[in-house]
C-alpha positions as CSV (number, residue, x, y, z in Angstrom):
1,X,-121.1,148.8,6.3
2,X,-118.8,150.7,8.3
3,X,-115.7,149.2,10.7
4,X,-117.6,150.3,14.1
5,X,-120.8,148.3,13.0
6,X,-118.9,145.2,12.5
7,X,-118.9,143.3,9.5
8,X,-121.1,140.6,8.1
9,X,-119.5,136.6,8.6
10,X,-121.1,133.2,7.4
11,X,-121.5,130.9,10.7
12,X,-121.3,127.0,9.7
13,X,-123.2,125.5,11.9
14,X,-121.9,122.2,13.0
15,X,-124.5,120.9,15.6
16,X,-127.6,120.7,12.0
17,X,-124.5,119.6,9.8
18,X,-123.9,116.9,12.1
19,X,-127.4,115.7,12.6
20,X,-127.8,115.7,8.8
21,X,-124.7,113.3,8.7
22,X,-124.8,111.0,11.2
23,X,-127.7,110.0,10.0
24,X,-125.7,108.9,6.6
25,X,-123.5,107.1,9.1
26,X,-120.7,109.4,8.9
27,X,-119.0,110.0,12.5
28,X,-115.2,111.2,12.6
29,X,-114.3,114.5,11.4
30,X,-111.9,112.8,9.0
31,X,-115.4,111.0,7.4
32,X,-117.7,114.0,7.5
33,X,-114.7,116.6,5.8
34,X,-114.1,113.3,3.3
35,X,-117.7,113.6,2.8
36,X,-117.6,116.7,1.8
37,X,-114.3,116.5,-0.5
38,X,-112.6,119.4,2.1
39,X,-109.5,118.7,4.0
40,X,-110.1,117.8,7.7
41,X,-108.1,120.5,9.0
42,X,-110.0,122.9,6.6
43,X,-113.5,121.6,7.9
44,X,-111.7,121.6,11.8
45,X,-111.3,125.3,11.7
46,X,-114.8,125.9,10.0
47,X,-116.3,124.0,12.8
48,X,-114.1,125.4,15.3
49,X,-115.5,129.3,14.3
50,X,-111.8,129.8,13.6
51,X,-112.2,130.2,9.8
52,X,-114.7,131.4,7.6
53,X,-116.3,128.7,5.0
54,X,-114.9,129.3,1.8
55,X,-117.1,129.2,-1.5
56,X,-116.4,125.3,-1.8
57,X,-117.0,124.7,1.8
58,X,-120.9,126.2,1.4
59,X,-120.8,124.9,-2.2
60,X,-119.9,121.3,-0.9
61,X,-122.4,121.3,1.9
62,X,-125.4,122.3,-0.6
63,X,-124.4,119.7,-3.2
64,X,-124.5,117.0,-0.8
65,X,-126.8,118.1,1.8
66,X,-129.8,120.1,0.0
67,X,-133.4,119.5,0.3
68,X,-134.4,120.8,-3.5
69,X,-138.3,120.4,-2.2
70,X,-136.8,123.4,0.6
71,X,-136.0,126.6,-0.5
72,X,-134.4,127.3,3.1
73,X,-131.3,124.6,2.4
74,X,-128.6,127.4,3.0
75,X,-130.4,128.3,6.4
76,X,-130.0,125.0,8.1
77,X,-126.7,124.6,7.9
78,X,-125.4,128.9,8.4
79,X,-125.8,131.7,10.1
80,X,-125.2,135.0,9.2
81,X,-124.2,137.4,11.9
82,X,-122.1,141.3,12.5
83,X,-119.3,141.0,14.3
């Protein structure tokens, strides 16, 4: 991929995350980044689109989030897009 195409980035997508956990009963950021074993600022930032998800980030969310009857698990909670 070259620079005037953009390059590929991982979008976390908060909003189906957040659906997925409220429903576990977890509501701060401090619980849902505890939830995950990530820092809060770390999962602030993710949320915010201000950092990319790191391999434990996407790792964490799988783990605890993943449907194993639903091969589309990584889909519901990113995106990938150019930019």
């Amino acid at each position: 991929m070259n620079e005037q195409t953009g390059r590929p980035v991982l979008i976390f997508d908060a909003v189906a995350f957040d659906a997925a956990v409220k429903e576990r009963g977890y509501e701060t950021q401090a619980d849902k980044a505890g939830f995950l074993g990530v820092s809060r600022a770390s999962y602030s930032k993710v949320t915010r689109g201000l950092e990319q998800p790191s391999p434990k980030f996407i790792a964490a969310v799988l783990i605890k989030l993943s449907d194993p009857d639903s091969p589309d698990s990584l889909n519901r909670f990113f995106k990938a897009e150019i930019r």
